[in-house]
N, C-alpha and C positions, 0 to 999 in steps of 0.2 A: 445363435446367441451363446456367450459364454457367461456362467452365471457361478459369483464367489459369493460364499458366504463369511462375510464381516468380521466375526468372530473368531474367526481362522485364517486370516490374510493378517501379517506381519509385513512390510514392506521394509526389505533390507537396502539402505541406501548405504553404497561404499565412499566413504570419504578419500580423496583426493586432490591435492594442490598443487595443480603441475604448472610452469609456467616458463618466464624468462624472465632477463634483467634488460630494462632499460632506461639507460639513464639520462634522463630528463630533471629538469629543477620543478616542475609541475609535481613531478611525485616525492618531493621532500618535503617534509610538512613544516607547518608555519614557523618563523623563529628559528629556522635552521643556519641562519647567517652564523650563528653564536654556536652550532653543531659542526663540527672537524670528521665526526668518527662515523662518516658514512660512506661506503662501500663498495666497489663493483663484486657481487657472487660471482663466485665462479660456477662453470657449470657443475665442478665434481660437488661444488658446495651440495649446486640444485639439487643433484642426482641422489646423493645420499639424504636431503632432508624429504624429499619424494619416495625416498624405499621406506619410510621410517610411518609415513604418514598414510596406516591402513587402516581406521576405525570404523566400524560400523556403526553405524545408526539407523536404529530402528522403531520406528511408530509405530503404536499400537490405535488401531479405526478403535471406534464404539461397537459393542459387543451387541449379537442379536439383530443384525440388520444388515439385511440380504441386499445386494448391488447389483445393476445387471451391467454389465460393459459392452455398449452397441457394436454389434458390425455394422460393415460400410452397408447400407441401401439403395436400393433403386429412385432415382427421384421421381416424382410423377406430377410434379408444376412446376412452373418459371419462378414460382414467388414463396417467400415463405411464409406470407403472410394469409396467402391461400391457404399453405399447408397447414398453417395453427388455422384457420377459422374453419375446415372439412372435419379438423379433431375438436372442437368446442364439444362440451360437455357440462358441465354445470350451468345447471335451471337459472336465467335472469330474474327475478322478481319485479314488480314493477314497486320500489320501494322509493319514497321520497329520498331517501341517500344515496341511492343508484341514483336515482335523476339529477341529486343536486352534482356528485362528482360529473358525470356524463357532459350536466350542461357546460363544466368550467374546463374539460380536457376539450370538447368541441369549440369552444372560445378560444383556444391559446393554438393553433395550429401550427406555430414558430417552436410551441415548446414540444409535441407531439414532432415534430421534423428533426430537433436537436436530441431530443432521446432516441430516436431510430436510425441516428448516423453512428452515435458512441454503439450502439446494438449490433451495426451491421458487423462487423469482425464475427460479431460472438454468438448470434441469435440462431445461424443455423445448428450449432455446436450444440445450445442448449436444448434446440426442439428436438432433435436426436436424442441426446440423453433422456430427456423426461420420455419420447416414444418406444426408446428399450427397456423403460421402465415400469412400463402402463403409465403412466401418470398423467394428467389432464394438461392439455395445450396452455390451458389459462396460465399456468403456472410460469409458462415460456414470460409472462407479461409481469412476474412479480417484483426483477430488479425494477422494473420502471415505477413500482410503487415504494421499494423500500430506495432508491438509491442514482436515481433517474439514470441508470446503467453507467453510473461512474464508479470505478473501482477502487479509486482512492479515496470514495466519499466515507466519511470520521461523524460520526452522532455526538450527540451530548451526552447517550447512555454509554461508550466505550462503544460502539457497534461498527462495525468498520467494513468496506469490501461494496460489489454491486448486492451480494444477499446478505447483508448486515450484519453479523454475526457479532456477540460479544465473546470475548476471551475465551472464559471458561466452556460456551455452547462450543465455538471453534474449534477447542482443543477435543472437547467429545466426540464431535465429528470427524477429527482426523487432519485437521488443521493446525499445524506446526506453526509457532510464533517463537523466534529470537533475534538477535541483533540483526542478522544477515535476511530474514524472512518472513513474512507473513502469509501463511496459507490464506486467510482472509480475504485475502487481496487476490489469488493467486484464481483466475477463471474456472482454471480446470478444476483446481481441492476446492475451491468454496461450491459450483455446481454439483460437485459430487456430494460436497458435505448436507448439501442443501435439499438433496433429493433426499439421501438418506434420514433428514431430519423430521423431513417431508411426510415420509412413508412412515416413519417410525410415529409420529401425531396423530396419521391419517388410520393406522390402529390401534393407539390409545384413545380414541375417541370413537369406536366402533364404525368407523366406515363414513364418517361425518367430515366434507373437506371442509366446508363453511368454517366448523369449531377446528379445525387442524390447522387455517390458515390463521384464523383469530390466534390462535396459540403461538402460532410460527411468530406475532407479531408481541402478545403478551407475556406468554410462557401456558404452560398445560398448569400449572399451577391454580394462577387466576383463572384462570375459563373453568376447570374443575373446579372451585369453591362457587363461582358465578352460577354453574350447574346446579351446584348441592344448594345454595341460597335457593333459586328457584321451585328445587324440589320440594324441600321443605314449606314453601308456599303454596303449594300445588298450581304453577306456573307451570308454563314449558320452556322445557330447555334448549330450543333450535338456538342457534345463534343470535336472531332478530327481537329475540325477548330478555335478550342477558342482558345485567348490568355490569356494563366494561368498560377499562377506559376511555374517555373519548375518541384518543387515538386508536383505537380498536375500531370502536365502532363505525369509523370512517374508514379504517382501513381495505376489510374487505369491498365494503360496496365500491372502492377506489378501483380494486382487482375485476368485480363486474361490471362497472364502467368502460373500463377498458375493453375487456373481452367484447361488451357490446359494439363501439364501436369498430372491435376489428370484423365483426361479425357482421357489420353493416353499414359502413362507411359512407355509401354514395347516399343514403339513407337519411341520415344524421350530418351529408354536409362537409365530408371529411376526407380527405386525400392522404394517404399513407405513404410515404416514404416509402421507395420500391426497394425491395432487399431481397436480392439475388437466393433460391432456393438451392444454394452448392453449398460445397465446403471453401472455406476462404483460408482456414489456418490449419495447422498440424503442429502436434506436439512428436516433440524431436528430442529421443532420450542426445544426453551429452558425453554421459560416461561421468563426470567428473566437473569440480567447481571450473568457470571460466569466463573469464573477464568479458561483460556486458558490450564493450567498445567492440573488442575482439569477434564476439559474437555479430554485432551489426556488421560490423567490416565484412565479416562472412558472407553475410544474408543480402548485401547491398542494399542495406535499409541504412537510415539516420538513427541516430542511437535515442533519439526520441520515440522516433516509429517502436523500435524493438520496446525501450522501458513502457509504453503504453500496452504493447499485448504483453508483457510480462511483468504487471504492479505490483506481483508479489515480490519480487526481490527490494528491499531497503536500501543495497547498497551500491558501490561499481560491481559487485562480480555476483554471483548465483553462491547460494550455499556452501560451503565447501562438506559439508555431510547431508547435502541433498536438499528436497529431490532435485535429481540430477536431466531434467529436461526443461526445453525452450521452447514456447507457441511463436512459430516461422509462419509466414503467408505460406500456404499451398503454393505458390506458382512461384516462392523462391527454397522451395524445399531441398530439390536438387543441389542445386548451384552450393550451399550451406552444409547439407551434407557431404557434398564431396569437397569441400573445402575445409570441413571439422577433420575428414579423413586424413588430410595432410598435415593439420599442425598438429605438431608435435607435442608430449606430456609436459616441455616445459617452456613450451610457448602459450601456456594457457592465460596467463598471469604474468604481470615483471615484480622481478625483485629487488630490494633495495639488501647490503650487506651493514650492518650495522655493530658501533665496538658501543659497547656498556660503558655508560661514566658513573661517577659517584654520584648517589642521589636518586637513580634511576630505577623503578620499580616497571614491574610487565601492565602494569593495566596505564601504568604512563607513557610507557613506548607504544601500546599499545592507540594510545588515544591519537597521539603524536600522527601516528601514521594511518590513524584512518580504518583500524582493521579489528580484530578481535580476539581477545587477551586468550585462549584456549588455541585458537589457531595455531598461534607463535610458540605457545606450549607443544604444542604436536608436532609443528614442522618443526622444531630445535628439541625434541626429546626430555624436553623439562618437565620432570614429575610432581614438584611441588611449585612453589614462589620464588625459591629463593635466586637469585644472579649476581655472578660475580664481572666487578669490575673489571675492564680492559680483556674481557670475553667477545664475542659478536657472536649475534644471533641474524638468521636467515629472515627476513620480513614481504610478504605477498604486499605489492602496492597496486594502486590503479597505473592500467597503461595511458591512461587519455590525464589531463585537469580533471581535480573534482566538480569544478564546476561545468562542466562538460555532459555530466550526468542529471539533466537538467531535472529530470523525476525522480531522483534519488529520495530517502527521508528528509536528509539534511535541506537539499534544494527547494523542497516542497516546504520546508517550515519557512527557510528566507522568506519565500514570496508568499506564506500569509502573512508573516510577520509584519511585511514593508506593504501591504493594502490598506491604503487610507480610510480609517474609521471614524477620524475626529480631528478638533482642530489640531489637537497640540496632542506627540508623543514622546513618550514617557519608558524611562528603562528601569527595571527592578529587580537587582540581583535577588536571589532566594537566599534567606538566610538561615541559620538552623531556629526550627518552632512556626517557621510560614508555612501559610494555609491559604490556598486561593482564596476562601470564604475571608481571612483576615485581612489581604491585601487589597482583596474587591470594595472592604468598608472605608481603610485609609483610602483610598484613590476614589471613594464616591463613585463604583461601577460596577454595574451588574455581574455576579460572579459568572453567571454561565456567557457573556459576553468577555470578560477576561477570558475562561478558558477558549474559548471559537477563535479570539485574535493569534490566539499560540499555537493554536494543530491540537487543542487538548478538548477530551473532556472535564468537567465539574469533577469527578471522582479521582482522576489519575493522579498518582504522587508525584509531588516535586520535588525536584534532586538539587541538593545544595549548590547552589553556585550559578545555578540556570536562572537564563536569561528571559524574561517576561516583558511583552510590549503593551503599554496600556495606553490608550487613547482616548483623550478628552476634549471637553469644549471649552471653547476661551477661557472663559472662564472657571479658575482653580484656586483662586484667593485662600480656599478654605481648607487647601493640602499643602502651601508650602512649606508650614513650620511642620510637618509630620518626619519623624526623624530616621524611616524607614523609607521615604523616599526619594529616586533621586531624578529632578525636573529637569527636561530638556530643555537646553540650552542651543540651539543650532548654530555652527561657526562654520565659514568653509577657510579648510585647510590645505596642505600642498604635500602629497604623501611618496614618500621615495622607496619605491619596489626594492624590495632585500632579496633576495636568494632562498630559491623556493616561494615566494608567493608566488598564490594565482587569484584569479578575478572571488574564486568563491573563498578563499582565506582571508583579501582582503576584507571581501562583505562582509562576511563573520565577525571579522573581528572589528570594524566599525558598524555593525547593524544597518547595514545598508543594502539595499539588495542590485544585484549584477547588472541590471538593466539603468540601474541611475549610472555607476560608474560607466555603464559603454555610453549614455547621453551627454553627461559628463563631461568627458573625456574625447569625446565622436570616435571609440574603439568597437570594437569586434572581441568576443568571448574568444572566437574562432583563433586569435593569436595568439602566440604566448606574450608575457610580459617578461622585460628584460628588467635584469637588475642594476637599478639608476634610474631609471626609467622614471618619471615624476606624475602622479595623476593628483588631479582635482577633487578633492569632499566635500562633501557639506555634512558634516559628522556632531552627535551630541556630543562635546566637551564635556559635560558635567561625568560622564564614564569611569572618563581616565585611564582610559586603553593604551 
């Protein structure tokens, strides 16, 4: 075992944007019919904005909390569901909340089957980690309570990832969050983050997991004042006697539910999904940022497959200041590595060459293209904002369509956006002084249900100009004089492909999502679309896109 302490481990991630130019009308961004001033780089371009772009970045973990990083082990079962129930460890109680959860996860066996397939990738990886750690087996079972081992899955509290973390805990942990990343998300940093959160509760609360997992679920905050109420009563303080929230108080017996029936299956009725006791993925440092598409091509995976074991990235490419690795299936690790070995630093990425026109500012070429305003500052050497006209600047684009990336942020807000919640939907630009709480009262809708239809929580700020889908029933008589809002109108119209769109720019920009246009139209994502090219909408009018 090799064992660092937290405190002392800085992780120096080198930045790097190496790539190619390839030009494609997929990677010119929307409304570029009306754009002249774009470019093929040349390679001397590449080569010199590649010398130029050496920044480090470096994360600081939370201070005080010891990590163990497993070596490879011996396996000694076929299953790994043997291998968590040999390491069970925490006392069952025979407690009318264990029983009530027990009896509803043995009821739903369809939903127990679809949480153990999204697991299977990840669930030897995790029992590994928690068993280099000491940690108790049960814990391998806690994405299934907080997250039903979806890694994309978004709370109402800002919580995000399969081990839920909200922003600020994330970041404490060692979970990097910006444009291009979400450690949250990311299997590997949230496992890690989660042990360490883990261990760091489990002695804050003197050796107590029952009160370590309630906290993992409320915060050590509440369960500490929950304590001291009790105390002061001369109650006890186990966990089973506190006053918490209700979602506490269901939560653990959720996590001994579960444990029970992996501990006993045939018992209770219950057939487990069989999940291979090996290793099924490897994380594969890269060096360096590199386009997702490129990456699958490597791996001979679909670029679906790859963005599913890799949901921390937001965007087409991995970080360009890190971390600088990819979770590969083990049995295409080979084949990817020696195929990373051969492309080259600036066949990582394509690039677009682009001249400055009047008008143009960095966080607008920036949006334009899909990318990130400090990037374009690093790889062009620009120290402050300012840019001059009839200049060109070097620009990192996707090699595939955007929409191509079908787990991207972007991709993933389409298709909540366009899931039918009601009769009739409804667009609401943000305008300055809106407040989901303001807009949820004119539209007559639950606020925490406006945020869920948008990818959001109830808390997160809205950015001026953002697009909101709200969904109602027949009947609205009593919003359409409200002078903030604007009612959909549905017309179908006949939309002629400009130069540079693609399937997910058109969506965007008529609030449609990719899969009406290919029914639509009887198309395939898979093609590009030409320019002339006339497709079908059934699009809100009232917009005015």
């Amino acid at each position: 075992m090799k064992y660092f302490s937290l405190s002392l481990i800085s992780f120096a991630l080198l930045s790097g944007c190496q790539s190619t130019f390839i030009n494609t009308a997929e990677n010119i961004p929307a409304n570029t019919n009306k754009i002249v001033n774009i470019d093929v780089a040349s390679p001397i371009e590449i080569n010199q904005a590649l010398l130029t772009d050496g920044i480090i970045d470096v994360i600081h973990p939370v201070e005080d909390v010891e990590f163990t990083v497993s070596d490879e082990t011996i396996d000694v079962t076929d299953d790994v569901w043997q291998r968590i129930r040999d390491n069970l460890s925490i006392d069952i109680p025979k407690d009318r909340r264990v029983i009530a959860q027990r009896n509803w996860y043995t009821k739903h066996q369809n939903y127990l089957d679809r949480v153990a397939k999204r697991a299977e990738p990840f669930l030897y990886y995790i029992v590994q980690e928690l068993e280099a750690n000491n940690m108790p087996a049960e814990i391998a079972l806690l994405p299934i309570v907080e997250s039903a081992f979806d890694p994309f899955a978004y709370s109402h509290g800002r919580a995000s990832g399969m081990w839920q973390f909200v922003p600020g805990t994330g970041k404490r942990f060692g979970m990097k969050q910006n444009w291009w990343y979400d450690g949250r998300r990311d299997v590997i940093a949230s496992t890690k983050g989660a042990i360490a959160y883990l261990k760091y509760l489990h002695k804050y609360f003197d050796g107590d997991w029952l009160l370590a997992l309630a906290a993992y679920n409320s915060g050590e905050g509440r369960v500490r004042r929950a304590m001291k109420n009790n105390a002061r009563k001369n109650l006890p303080t186990d966990f089973w006697s506190l006053d918490l929230p209700r979602e506490t108080r269901a939560y653990v017996p959720k996590l001994l539910a579960l444990a029970d029936i992996v501990k006993r299956p045939e018992e209770l009725n219950v057939k487990l999904y069989e999940i291979e006791n090996k290793t099924v993925i490897s994380q594969i440092d890269i060096g360096s940022q590199l386009d997702l598409a490129k990456a699958a091509k490597l791996a001979d995976l679909s670029l679906a497959e790859l963005q599913r074991l890799n949901p921390g990235f937001n965007r087409w490419a991995t970080d360009p200041k890190g971390p600088h690795y990819l979770v590969i299936p083990t049995n295409k690790k080979e084949k990817f590595e020696h195929g990373l070995s051969k492309l080259s630093t600036k066949d990582r990425l394509a690039w677009q060459r682009y001249k400055i026109r009047r008008g143009d500012s960095l966080g607008k070429i920036a949006k334009q293209f899909n990318t990130d305003l400090s990037l374009i500052k690093r790889l062009n050497n620009i120290k402050g904002t300012q840019i001059r006209e009839g200049k060109h600047l070097l620009i990192p684009v996707a090699t595939q369509s955007l929409d191509s990336y079908i787990l991207s942020e972007n991709q993933r807000l389409v298709k909540t956006q366009n899931r039918k919640r009601g009769d009739i939907k409804s667009i609401h630009r943000v305008k300055s002084g809106d407040t989901l709480w303001d807009i949820s009262r004119a539209y007559k809708v639950n606020t925490r249900s406006l945020a869920k239809w948008n990818g959001m929580a109830p808390r997160d700020t809205l950015k001026l100009g953002q697009k909101l889908v709200i969904w109602q029933k027949a009947k609205i008589s009593s919003v359409r004089n409200s002078p903030i809002i604007e009612q959909a109108i549905m017309r179908n119209i006949t939309y002629k492909v400009r130069r540079g769109d693609s399937f997910a720019r058109i969506a965007d920009k008529f609030n449609v999502s990719i899969r009406d246009i290919e029914r639509w139209n009887s198309l395939s994502r898979k093609k590009y679309l030409q320019p002339g090219q006339r497709l079908k909408l059934s699009v809100d009018v009232t917009n005015n896109i």
